[in-house]
N, C-alpha and C positions, 0 to 999 in steps of 0.2 A: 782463657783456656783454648787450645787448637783443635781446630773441629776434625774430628775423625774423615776422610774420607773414603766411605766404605760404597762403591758403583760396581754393583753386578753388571757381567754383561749378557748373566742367563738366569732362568728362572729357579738355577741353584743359589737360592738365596743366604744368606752370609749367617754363621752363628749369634750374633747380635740379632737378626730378625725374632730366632724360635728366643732366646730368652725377652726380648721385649712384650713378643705373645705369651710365654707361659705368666710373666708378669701382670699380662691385659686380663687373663682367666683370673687371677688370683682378685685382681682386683673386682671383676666384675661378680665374683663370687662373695666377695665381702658383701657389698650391699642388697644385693639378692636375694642371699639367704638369708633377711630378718622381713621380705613383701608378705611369703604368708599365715604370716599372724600379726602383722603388723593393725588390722581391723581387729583382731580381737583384743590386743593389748591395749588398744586406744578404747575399748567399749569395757574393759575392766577398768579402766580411768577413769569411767561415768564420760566419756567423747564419742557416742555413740552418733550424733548427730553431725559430727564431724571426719566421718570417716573417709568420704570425697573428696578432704582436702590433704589426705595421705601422700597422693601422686603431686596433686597440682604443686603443693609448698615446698616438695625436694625438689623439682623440677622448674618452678621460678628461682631459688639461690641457684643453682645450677643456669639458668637461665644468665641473671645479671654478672656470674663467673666467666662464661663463653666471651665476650669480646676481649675481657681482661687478659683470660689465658691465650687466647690469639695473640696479642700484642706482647705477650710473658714470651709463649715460647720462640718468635722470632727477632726479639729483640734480647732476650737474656740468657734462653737456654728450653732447650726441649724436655731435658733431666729436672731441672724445677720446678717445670709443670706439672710433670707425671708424679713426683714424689711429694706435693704440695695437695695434691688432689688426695693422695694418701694418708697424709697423717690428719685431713680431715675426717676420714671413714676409720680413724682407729684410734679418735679421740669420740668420736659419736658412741659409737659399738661401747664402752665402757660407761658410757653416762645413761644410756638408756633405760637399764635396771632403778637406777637411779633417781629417775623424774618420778613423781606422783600422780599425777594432775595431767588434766588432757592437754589443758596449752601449755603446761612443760614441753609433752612429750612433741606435740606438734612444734612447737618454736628449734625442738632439738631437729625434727627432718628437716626445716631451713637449715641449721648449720651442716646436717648431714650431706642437704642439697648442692655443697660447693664442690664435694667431693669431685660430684661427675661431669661439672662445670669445668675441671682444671685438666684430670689425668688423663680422659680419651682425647683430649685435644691435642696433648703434647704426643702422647706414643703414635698417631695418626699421622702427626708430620713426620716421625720420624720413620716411620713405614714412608712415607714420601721419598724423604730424603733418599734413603737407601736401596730402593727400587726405581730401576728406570722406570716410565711411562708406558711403555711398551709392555711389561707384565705387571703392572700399578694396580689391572683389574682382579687379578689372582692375587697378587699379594693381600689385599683387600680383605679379598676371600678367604686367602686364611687367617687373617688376623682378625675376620668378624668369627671365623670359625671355633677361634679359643676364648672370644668373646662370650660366643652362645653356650660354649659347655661352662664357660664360669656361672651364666645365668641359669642354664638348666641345671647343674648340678644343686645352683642355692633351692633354686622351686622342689626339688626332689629333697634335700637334706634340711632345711629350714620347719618344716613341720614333726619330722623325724627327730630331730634333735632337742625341739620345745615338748615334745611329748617324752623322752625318756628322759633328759637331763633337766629340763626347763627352759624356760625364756631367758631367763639371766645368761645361762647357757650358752643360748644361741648366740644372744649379745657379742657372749665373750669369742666365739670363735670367729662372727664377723673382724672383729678388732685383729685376730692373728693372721687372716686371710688378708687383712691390708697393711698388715708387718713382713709379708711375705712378698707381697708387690715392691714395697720400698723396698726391700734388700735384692729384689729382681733387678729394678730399674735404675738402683745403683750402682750396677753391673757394668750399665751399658756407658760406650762414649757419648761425650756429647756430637749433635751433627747438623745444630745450628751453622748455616752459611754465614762465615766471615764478613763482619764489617768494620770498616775502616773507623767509626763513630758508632757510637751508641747514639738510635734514634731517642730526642725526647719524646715522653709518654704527651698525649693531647688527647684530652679528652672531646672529643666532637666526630659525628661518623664517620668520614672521611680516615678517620682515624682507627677506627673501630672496629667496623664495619668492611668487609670486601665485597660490593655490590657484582663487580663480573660472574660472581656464583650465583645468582640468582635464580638462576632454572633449577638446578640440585637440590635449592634450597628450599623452594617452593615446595618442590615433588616431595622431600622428606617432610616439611610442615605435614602436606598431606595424608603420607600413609602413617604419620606415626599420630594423629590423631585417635587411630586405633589401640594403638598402646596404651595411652592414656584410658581410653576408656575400660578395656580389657583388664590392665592391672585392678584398677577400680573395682570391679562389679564382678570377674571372670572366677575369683574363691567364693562368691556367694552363691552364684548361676551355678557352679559344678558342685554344688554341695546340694544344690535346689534337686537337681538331678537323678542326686543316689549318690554319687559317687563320695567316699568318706577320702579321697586325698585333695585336698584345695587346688592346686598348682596341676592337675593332670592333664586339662586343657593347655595349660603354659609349657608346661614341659615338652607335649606331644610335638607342639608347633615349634617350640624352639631346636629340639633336637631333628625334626625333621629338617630344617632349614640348614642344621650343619651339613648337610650330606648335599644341597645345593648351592652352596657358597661358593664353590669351586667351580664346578658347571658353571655357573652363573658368571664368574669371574672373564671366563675363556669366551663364552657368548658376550661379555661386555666389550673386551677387547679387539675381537674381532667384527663383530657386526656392530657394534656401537651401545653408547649406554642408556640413550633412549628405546632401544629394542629390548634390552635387560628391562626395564620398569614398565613397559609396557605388558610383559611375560608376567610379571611379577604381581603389578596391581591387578592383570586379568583371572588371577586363582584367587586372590583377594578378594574383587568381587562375589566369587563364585561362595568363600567362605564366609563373608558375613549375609548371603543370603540364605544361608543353609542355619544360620544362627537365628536371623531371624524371623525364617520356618518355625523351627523348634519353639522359640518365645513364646509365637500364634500358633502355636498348639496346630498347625500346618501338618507337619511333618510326622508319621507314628513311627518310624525307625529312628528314633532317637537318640539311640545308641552308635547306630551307624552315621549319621549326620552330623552328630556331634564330631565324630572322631576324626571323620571325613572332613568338615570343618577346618580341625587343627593342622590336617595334613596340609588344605591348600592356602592354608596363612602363614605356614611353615615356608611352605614354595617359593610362595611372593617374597616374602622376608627374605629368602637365600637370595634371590634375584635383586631387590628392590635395594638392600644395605650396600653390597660392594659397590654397586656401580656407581651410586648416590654419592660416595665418600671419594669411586676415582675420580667421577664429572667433574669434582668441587676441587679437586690436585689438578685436575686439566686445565683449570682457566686461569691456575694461578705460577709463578716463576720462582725460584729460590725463596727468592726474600721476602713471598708474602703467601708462603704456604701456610705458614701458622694461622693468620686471619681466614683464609678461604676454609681450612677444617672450623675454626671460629663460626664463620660463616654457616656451614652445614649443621652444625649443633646445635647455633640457637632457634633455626627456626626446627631441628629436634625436638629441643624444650617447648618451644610454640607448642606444636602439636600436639605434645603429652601432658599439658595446662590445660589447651582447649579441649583436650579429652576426658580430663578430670572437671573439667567443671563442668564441660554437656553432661555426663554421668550425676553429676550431683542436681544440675536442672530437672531430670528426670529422678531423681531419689524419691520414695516411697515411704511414710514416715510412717512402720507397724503400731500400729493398737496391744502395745504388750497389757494382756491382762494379771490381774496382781498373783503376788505370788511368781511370778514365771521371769525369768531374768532375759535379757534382751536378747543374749548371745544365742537364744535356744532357739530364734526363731530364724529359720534359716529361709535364705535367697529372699526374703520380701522385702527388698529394700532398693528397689529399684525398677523399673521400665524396660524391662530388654529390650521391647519389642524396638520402641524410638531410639533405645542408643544402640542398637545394633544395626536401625536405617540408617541413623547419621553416617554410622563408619562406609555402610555400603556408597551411601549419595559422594562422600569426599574420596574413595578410591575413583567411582566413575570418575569422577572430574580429571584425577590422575592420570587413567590410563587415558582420554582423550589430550590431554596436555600431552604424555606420552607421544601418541599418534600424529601428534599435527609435530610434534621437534623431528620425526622418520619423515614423513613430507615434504617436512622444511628443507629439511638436510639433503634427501633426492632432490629435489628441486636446484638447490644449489649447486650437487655436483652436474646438474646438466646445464 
């Protein structure tokens, strides 16, 4: 197939960009909108003891996905990625009604987990492809920008819809939201760079692996450790709270973060991407210690702390995402863009592994007494206080790694 060549020379970016993003929302909204009740449908499975391993086992298939689709989209196609990534989320979404049993339903997030292993890798390059370097950092920005409203919209519609339709329900409309991405992403050309030969597949790092990203990829391990934990434990904590909507914590932070995506983009490219992450991981710290205020019963405005919280995790995420994803387009050349977004993913997945499983380290196993069914006892099932230090202790490291690559970097240009 002949690759499209679509090079803006400004930051009026080409109609191929906006439907690749309406397609990135649709997708990202599929698997989103089944995170909050996904712990309660596993503890009506009698998997009550298994609920930490919700994030971590979609987020390993997705994991062992990341180097595959790095090597898929630059050696086969950027459109087989994205739509490969798809019709694992809308073959999931239909079986999940379906499972009974807790390691059904568990063994089905492995299969779920490939989804996000394939499709942001391929639409990522192709945001590449199609954008100069020059506004790489804004393109970024808005393509995490449709990202986050797919994700917030699932946190806001996902409890909504298992409460007046049901959970089957929800299932089902996940499965149409990633019928909608493929018929997006079929839209688009392909914009795989030309080669003379098809590279064979070799399975061995070198291969796999794009180590020149290594600073990007590090930084994202780090702050997305927070993810992990937060997905985990963040609908038990806001339930613990008062508050009766699961996701209100997630939602605050995510939809705040759209509104910084773009600022963040423009600060990445001009002053550098270590200066973005830097901005980023520093309201980051600010909001996991304000979390774990609250936990230790520190803090009596808890209301405002909380909220306050979401606002500066919201911040860093605007700041911390684009720039992470242009860093990782920067060290790499045409033909091994695909691995370098490969690259940035999986230490993604890293992150959101080691975040589910510190969370599960600290899980809290309640004394249900009889008669009284699990579901009813709400936020006791975990340590805030330790896995809200964790996230705080691995941003610090962040934003000091941050500070010394700005050092580094002055130093060099004098």
């Amino acid at each position: 197939m002949e690759t499209a060549k679509i090079l803006p020379n400004s930051s009026n970016y080409p109609k191929e960009f906006w439907i690749m993003c309406v397609g990135a929302l649709s997708f990202f909204l599929s698997f989103n909108i089944v995170l909050p009740e996904l712990a309660t449908e596993l503890r009506h499975r009698g998997g009550g003891a298994y609920v930490s391993w919700i994030i971590p086992l979609f987020s390993f298939s997705a994991l062992i996905a990341r180097p595959f689709s790095g090597w898929l989209a630059d050696n086969v196609g950027r459109k087989v990625v994205m739509i490969g990534g798809c019709i694992f989320c809308l073959i999931a979404g239909w079986f999940y009604p379906m499972v009974g049993s807790a390691i059904s339903f568990l063994w089905l997030r492995v299969f779920h987990g490939f989804s996000t292993g394939f499709t942001p890798t391929g639409f990522t390059a192709f945001t590449a492809d199609i954008v100069p370097e020059s506004h790489r950092g804004r393109a970024m920005g808005w393509q995490g920008m449709f990202n986050n409203i797919g994700t917030t919209l699932g946190y806001a519609l996902g409890a909504k819809i298992a409460f007046h339709l049901g959970s089957n329900w929800l299932f089902y409309f996940s499965s149409g939201f990633a019928a909608i991405a493929m018929i997006m992403f079929q839209l688009l050309p392909e914009t795989k760079p030309y080669r003379t030969e098809r590279k064979k597949f070799e399975f061995k790092f070198s291969a796999l692996f794009y180590w020149p990203a290594w600073k990007p990829s590090l930084l994202m391990g780090l702050v997305c450790i927070s993810l992990g934990t937060l997905l985990t434990v963040m609908p038990d904590f806001t339930q613990m709270l008062g508050y009766k909507d699961k996701g209100f914590y997630l939602s605050i932070y995510i939809a705040t973060s759209l509104f910084f995506r773009l600022i963040s983009g423009r600060v990445s490219d001009k002053l550098g991407r270590a200066w973005s992450t830097a901005i980023g991981t520093f309201f980051q710290i600010i909001s996991m210690a304000l979390l774990v205020g609250i936990a230790s019963k520190y803090i009596l405005s808890i209301e405002i702390a909380f909220v306050t919280s979401a606002l500066c995790y919201g911040l860093g995420q605007g700041f911390n995402a684009p720039s992470l994803f242009a860093w990782g387009t920067d060290t790499a050349g045409d033909l091994h863009r695909g691995k370098a977004m490969a690259m940035i993913f999986i230490f993604l997945e890293l992150g959101i592994i080691a975040g589910g499983l510190i969370a599960g380290h600290y899980a809290v196993v309640p004394i249900v007494p009889a008669g009284i069914s699990e579901e009813s006892i709400v936020g006791a099932y975990w340590n805030y206080s330790a896995i809200f230090g964790v996230n705080l202790i691995s941003f610090l490291i962040a934003f000091v790694f941050s500070a010394y690559q700005i050092i580094a970097t002055k130093k060099r240009e004098f």
